[in-house]
C-alpha positions in Angstrom: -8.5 95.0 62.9 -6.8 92.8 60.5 -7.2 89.0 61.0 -4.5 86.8 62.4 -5.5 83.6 60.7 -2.1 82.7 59.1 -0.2 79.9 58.3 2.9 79.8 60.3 5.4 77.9 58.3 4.5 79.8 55.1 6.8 82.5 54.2 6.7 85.0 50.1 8.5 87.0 48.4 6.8 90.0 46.5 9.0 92.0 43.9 8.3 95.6 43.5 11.5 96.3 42.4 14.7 93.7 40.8 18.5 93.5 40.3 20.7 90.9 40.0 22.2 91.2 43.7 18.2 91.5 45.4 17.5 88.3 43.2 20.6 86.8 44.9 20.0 88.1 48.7 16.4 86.6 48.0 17.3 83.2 46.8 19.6 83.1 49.6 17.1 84.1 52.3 14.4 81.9 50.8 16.6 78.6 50.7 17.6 79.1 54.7 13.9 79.2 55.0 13.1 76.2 53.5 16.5 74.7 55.2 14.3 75.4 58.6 11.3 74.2 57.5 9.6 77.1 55.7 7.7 77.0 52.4 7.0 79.9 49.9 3.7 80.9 48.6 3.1 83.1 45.8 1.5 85.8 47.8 1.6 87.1 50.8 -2.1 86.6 51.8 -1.8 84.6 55.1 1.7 83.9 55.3 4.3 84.0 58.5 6.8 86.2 56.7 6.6 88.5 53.6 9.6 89.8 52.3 8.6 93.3 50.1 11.2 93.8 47.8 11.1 97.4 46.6 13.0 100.7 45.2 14.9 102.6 48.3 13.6 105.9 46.5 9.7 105.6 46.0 9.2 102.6 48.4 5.7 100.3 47.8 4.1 99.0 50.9 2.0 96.4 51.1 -0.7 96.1 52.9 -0.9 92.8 55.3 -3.9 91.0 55.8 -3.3 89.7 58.8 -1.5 91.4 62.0 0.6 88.6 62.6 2.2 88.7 59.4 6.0 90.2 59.9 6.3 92.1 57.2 10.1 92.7 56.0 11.2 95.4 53.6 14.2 94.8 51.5 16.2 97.4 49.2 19.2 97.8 47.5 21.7 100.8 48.1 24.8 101.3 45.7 26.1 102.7 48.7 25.9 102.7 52.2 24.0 105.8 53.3 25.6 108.2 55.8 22.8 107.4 58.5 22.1 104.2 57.9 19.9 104.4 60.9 17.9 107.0 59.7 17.5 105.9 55.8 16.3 102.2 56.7 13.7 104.0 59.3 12.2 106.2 56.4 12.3 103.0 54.5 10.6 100.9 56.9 7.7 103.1 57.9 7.1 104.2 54.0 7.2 100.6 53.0 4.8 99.4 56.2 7.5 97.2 57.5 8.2 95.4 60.8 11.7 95.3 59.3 13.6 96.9 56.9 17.0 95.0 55.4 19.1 97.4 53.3 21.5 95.3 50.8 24.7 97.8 50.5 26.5 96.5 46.9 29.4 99.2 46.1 30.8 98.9 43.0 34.3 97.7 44.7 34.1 96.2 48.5 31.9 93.5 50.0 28.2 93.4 50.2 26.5 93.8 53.5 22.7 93.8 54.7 21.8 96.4 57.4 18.8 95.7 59.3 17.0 98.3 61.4 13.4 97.8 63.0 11.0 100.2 64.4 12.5 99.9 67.8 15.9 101.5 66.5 17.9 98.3 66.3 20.6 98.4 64.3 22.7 95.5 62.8 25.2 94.5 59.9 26.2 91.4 57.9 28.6 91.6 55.3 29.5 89.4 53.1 32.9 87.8 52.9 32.4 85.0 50.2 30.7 82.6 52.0 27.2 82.1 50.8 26.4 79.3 53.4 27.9 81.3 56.4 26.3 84.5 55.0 23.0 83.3 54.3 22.8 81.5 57.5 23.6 84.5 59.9 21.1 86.3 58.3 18.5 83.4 59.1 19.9 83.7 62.8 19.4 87.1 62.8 15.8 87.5 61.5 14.1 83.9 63.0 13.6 85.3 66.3 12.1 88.2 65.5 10.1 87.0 62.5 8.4 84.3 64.4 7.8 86.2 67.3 4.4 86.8 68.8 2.5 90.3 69.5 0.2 90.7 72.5 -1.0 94.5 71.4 -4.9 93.9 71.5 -6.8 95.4 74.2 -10.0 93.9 76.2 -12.0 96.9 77.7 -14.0 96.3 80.6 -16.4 99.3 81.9 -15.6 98.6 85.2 -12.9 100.8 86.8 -14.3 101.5 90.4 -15.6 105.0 90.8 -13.3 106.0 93.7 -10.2 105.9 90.7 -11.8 108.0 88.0 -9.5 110.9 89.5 -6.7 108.8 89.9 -4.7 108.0 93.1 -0.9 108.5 94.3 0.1 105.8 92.2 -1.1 107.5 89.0 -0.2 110.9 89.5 3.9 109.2 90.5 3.5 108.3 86.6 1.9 111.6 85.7 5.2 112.9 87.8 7.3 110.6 86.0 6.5 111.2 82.5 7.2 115.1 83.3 10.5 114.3 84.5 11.5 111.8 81.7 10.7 115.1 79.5 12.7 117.9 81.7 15.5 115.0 81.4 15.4 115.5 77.6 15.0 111.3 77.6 11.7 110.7 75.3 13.2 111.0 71.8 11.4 111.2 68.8 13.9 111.0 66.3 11.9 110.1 63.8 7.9 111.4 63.5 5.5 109.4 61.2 3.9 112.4 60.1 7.2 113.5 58.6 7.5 110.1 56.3 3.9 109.3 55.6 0.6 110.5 54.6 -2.5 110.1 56.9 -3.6 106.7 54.8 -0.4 105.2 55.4 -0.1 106.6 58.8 -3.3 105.2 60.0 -2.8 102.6 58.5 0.8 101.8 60.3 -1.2 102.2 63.5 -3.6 99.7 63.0 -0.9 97.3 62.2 1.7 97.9 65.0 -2.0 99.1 68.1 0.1 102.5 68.0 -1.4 105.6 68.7 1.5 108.0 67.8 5.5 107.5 68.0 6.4 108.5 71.7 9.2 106.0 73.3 8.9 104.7 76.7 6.5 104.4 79.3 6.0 103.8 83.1 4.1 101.7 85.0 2.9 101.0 89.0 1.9 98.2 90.3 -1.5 98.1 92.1 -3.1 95.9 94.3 -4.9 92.3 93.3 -2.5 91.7 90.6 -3.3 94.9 88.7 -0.9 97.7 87.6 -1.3 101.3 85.9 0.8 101.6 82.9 1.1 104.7 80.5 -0.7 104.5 77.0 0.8 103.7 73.6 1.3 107.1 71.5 0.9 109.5 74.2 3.6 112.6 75.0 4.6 111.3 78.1 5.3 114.9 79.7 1.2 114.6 79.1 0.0 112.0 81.2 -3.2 113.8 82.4 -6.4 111.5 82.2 -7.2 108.8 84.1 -8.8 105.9 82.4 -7.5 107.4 78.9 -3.8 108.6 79.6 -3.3 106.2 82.2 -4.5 102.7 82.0 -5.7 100.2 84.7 -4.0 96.8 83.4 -5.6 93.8 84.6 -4.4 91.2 83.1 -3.4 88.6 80.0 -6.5 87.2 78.3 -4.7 84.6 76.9 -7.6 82.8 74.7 -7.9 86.4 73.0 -4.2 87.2 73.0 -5.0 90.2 74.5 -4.4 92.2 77.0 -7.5 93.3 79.8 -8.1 96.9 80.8 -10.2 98.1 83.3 -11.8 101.9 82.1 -14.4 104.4 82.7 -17.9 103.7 81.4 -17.7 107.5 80.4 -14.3 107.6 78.5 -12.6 106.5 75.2 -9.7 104.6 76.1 -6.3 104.5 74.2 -4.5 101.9 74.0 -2.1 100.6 77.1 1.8 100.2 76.0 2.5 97.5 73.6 5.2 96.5 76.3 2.2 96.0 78.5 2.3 91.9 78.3 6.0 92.5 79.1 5.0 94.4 82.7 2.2 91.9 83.1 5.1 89.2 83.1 7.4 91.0 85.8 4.6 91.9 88.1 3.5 88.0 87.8 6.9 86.8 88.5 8.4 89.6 91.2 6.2 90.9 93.7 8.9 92.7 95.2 8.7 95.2 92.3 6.5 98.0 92.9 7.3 100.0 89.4 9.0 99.9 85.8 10.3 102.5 84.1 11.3 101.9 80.1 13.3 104.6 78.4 15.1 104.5 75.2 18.2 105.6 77.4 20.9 103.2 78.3 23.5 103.0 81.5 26.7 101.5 81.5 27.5 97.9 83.0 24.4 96.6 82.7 23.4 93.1 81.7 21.2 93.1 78.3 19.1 90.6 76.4 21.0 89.3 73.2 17.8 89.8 70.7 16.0 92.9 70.2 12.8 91.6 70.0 10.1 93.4 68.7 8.0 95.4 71.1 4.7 93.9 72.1 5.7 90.6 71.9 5.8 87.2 74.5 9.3 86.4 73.3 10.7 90.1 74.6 8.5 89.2 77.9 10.1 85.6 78.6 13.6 87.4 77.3 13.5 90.1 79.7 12.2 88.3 82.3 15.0 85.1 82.4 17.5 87.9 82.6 15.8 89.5 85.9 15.5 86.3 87.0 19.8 86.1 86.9 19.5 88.8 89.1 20.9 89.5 92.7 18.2 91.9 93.5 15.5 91.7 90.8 13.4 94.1 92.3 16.4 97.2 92.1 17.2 96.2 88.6 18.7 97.9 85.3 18.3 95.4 82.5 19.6 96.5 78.7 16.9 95.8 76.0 19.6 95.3 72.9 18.9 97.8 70.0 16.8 99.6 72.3 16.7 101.2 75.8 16.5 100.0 79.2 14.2 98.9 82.2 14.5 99.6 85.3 12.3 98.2 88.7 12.0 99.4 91.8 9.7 99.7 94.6 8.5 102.8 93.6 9.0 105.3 90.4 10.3 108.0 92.8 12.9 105.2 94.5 13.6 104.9 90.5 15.0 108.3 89.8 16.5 108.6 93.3 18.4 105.6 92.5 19.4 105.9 88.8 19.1 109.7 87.7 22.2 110.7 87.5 23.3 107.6 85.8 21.3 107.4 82.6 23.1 108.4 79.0 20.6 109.8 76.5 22.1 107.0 73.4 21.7 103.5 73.3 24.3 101.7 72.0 23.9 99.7 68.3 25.1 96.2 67.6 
């Protein structure tokens, strides 16, 4: 597991491919960072952000050395690609990026940096001769999520009680659920690793983002003393068959190891729980009124949404998502919009869930 001793004001830029406009897009960026009280470094050992800057055909990654690093990859396009979505992806998972920002320079028209992350968000700034104004919506745009912080460790403690090795009612409802998600046709994979990297890089990947695969969404149920079964990372969610493996038993934030504390079999290898687990740990602190969560990469219209996509697995998309249930009228029969990225939906239990919302969800979320 790669360390997270790091310095957090420290930010570098590594060149693995140049131009005149990257040299200008990084000068830019690296001056709003010292504006805010960054300072550069001339590697990326130990730093808070790396910028790689690299060739949009055969992209370099570079390989952290600490988790905590965010880990930006920056190319330049001539021009904009038909799927933008779908080129920075490729781009981002070859290069080993939490973020990938494409820098669109056409021959005639105005620049414009795409940025897309590993949760499908999706965002444009272009250019219109300002170099202050420019520069510093890009800051705006990338601060929150760059200085974010992830809760993906896991803490396993031998000690789930015999009498749930075969599960209870509450697990096989997420058993149920992740079945009906499928027969819904709402777990996309749009985008498999194994179809943009090798098996070095793809482990690799895994290790840095506590993946075990690339499955969206998951489920959880709240049990008693504080505890709650959530789905694991990586898994086909139509799949959802072992206890103690499939299905985790959360019990809780370790918060001197940043970490988050599973209850398992003695007899069993555990995956990992959902990187959104810190997130449902949060709710389930806050709301006791909420029996269940359901995340799907769906969306519904009317809803209220977070304004930042933050990344997945982090404290900030905990305390983001829970203000905005907190704004609620009936935070335990919620439908919150995740921006970039799907929703979440409470309830009391998963089945009041899909008896509630079924008919309502639309298979594309929205980009902005």
């Amino acid at each position: 597991m790669p360390s997270d001793r790091i310095d957090e004001r420290a930010f570098a830029v590594v060149y693995h491919s140049e131009s005149e406009a990257l040299r200008w897009l990084m000068h830019g960026l690296s001056q709003q960072l010292r504006d805010h009280g960054f300072y550069p470094q001339q590697d990326a050992t130990g730093v808070r952000i790396a910028f790689n800057v690299t060739d949009k055909e055969s992209p370099v990654p570079l390989h952290r050395k600490a988790q905590a690093t965010f880990l930006i990859g920056v190319t330049e396009w001539a021009q904009q690609p038909e799927n933008v979505l779908q080129a920075g992806y490729k781009t981002l998972v070859s290069s080993l990026s939490n973020m990938v920002l494409l820098l669109i320079c056409p021959p005639e028209g105005r620049r414009q940096v795409h940025f897309v992350t590993p949760e499908l968000g999706h965002y444009e700034v272009t250019y219109a001769g300002d170099e202050a104004a420019f520069f510093g919506e890009l800051y705006e745009r990338l601060a929150p999520l760059a200085t974010s912080h992830l809760v993906i460790d896991n803490i396993y403690d031998p000690d789930l009680p015999p009498a749930l090795w075969d599960g209870d009612e509450k697990t096989r409802s997420i058993s149920w659920a992740g079945r009906k998600l499928a027969a819904m046709h709402l777990l996309p994979t749009p985008f498999p690793l194994e179809e943009v990297l090798d098996e070095h890089e793809r482990r690799h990947i895994m290790k840095i983002f506590g993946i075990g695969g690339l499955s969206y969404g998951n489920i959880s149920c709240r049990e008693e003393d504080g505890r709650f079964w959530m789905s694991a990372s990586g898994v086909d969610k139509s799949k959802l068959e072992q206890v103690g493996r499939d299905i985790l038993l959360v019990k809780g934030y370790d918060a001197q190891h940043n970490a988050m504390r599973l209850s398992v079999r003695p007899d069993l290898s555990p995956r990992r729980v959902s990187v959104d687990a810190i997130e449902h740990w949060m709710v389930y602190q806050e709301h006791p009124e909420i029996g269940a969560i359901v995340h799907v990469h769906t969306w519904m219209e009317g809803i209220p949404t977070t304004q930042v996509n933050y990344p997945c697995g982090t404290r900030e998309v905990g305390l983001a998502v829970s203000e905005l249930l907190r704004q609620q009228p009936d935070p335990g029969h919620a439908v919150l919009g995740l921006k970039n990225h799907g929703i979440n939906i409470t309830g009391e239990s998963i089945e009041e869930i899909f008896e509630r919302v079924g008919d309502r969800i639309l298979p594309t979320v929205p980009m902005s």
